[in-house]
N, C-alpha and C positions, 0 to 999 in steps of 0.2 A: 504494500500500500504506500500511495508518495507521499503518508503525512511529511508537514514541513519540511518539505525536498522541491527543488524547481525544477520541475521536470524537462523543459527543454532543454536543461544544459547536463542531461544523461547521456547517455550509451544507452539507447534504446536497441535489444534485437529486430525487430521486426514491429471496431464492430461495424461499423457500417458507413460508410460514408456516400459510396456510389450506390434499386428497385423496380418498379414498374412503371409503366410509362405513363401513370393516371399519379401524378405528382399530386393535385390537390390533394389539403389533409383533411379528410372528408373524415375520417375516424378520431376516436378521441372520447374524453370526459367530458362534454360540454356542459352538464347538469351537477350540477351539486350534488342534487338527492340521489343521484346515481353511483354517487361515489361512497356511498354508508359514513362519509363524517363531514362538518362541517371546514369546507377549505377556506371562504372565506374568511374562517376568525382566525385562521393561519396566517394569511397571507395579509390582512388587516397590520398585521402584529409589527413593530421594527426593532431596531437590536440586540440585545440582548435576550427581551422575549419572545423575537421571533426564534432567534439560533436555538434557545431551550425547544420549542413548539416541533420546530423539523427535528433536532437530536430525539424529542421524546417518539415522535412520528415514525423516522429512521428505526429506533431501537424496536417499537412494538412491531411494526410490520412496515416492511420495505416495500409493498405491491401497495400500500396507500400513499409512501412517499414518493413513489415511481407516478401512481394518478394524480397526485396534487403537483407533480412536475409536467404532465400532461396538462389539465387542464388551465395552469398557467401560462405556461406555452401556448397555447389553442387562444387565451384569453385575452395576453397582455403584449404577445409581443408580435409586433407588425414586422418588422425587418431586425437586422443586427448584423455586425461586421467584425473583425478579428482575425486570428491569426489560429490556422488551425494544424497540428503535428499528427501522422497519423505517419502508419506503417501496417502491412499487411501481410501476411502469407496465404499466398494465390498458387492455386495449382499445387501445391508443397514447395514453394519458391518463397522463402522470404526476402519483400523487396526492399529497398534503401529509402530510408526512413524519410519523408517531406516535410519542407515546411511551405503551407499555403495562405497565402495572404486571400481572405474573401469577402463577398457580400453575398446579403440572401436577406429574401425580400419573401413574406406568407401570399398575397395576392396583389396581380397574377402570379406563381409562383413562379422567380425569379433567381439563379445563381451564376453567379461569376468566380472564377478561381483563377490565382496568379500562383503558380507555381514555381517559388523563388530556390528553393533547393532540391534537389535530388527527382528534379521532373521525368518521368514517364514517355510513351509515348508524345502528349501534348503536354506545352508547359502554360495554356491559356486556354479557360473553357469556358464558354458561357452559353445558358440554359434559359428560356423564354416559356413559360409555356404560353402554346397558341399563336408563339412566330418562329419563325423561319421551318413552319412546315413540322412545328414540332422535332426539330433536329438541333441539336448544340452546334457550335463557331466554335471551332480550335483552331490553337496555332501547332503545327507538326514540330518534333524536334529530331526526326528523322533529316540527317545533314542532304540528302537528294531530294526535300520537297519544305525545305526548312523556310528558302528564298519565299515562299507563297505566305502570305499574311495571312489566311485560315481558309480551313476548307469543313464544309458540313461533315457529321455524321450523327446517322441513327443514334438514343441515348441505348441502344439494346443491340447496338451490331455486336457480333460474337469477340471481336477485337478489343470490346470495354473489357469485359471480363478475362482478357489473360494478364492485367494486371490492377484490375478493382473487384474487390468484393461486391460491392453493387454500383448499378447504377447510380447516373448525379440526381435521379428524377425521385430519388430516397435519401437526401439528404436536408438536413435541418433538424433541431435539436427535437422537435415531438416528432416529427415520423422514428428515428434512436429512439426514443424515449417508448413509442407504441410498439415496437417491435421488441424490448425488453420485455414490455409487461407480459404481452401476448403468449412470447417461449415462459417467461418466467409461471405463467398462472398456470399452463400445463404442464408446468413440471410439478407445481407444487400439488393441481390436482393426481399426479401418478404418482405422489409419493417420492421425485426422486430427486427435491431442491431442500438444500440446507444452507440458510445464510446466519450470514457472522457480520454482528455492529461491531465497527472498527474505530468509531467515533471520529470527531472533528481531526480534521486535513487544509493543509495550501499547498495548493497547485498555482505553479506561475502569481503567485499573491493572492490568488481568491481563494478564501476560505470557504468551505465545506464540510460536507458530512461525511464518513465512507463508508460502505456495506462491501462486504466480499460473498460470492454468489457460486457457488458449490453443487455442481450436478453430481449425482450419486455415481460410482465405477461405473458409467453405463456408457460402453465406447461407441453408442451410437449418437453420440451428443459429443462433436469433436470439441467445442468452448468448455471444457470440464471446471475451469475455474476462473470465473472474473469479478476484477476489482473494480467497484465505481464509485465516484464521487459526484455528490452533485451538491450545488455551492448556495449558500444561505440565500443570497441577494437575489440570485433570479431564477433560480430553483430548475438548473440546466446540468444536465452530465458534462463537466469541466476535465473528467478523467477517465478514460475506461480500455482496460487491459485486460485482457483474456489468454488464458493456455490453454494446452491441450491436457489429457490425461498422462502423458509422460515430460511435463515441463516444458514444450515447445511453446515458443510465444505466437501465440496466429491475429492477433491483431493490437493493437495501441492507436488509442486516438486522444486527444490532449488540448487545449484551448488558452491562449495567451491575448490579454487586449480586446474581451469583447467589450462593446459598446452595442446597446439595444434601441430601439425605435428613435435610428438618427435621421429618419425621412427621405430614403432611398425613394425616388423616381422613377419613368421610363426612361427617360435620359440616363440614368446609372446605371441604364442593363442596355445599352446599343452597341454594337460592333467599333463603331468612331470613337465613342466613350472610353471602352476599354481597351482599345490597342487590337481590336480585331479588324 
């Protein structure tokens, strides 16, 4: 777990970042009473009472701090920008760790990614839903087609995936966040998830909370153990690190610098804008 550790200046070895191609986040806690407690007198709260509210939340049951991280997400935050560190193991390849500078906007659902280290295929990707034909604008970093300022591609060609775990049209901190709960609530209904309160954590200066999440020896669940933090202020997965059942790292995703509902535009998601 990274309490008080700054994660980006690790030796990281290697959840989600790149889904389906219906990007709106049409799922989620939108209802309070759907969630069995009350979130707004959570999220009412500010510091010191609120850190108690999530640590006591955290410690009773994590699949309510996971939905009160949902529907905050769903509730409160319109766009947000930052810096984002991930690393993945694809195919059994682990690849060299990035660091992404981005923006991401909830409606129309919008992301841009600059890819300032250890870029991939593209080192520029930006995502419209409902323009350009539903297809992303990258910049290639293949040195034979590199000269070209970008060129489309499908967000599901078969090419995403031999070095992203998912698609860009599944990222943003609730779609992570509903995809936790989802594996998490069936696992806990078969009996084969054990978590562990690890309490208050800073990552890159934001303080948080941490749970570590423990699938039973069941090697058909390759994530056997992961660590997440999610951070008092805006109640987002700031940390999340997963292995395998024999200690192989299969993914790290990390966040430094966000800032929330800074009033991103269409003009902050066009090709001219961002260097495509």
């Amino acid at each position: 777990m990274p309490c008080k550790k700054i994660v980006n200046q690790l030796v990281l070895a290697g959840i989600f970042v790149f889904g389906s191609v219906c990007p709106a986040e049409q799922h989620g806690f939108m209802d309070t009473d759907s969630l069995g407690f009350d979130a707004n007198s959570i999220l009412s709260k500010t510091g010191a009472e609120r850190q108690a509210a999530i640590e006591k939340l955290a410690a009773e049951n994590h699949l309510n701090l996971i939905r009160l991280a949902i529907y905050n997400s769903r509730q409160n935050h319109k766009d947000y920008v930052g810096t984002f560190y991930k690393q993945e193991r694809v195919r059994g390849k682990l690849l060299p760790r990035q660091t992404i500078e981005f923006k991401f906007r909830k409606e129309p659902f919008s992301v841009f990614m600059d890819v300032v280290q250890g870029a991939g295929p593209a080192d520029k990707i930006l995502f419209v839903e409902g323009e350009n034909r539903d297809r992303m604008v990258v910049h290639p970093t293949n040195p034979l087609v590199r000269w070209m300022k970008s060129v489309d591609r499908d967000p599901l060609d078969k090419e995403v995936f031999k070095t992203n775990l998912k698609p860009i049209t599944k990222f943003g901190f609730a779609n992570t966040l509903e995809i936790m709960s989802a594996t998490y609530e069936k696992a806990q209904r078969e009996g084969i998830l054990n978590v562990k309160y690890t309490g208050p954590c800073e990552v890159n200066g934001m303080k948080g909370v941490g749970v570590e999440v423990e699938f039973s020896e069941d090697k058909k669940q390759p994530d056997h153990k992961t660590e997440i933090v999610i951070d008092f202020e805006h109640l987002v997965p700031i940390f999340v690190e997963s292995k395998s059942l024999d200690g192989k790292l299969l993914y790290h995703y990390s966040y430094e610098d966000l800032k929330f509902n800074v009033g991103l535009e269409d003009k902050d998601f066009t090709p001219a804008k961002v260097g495509l």
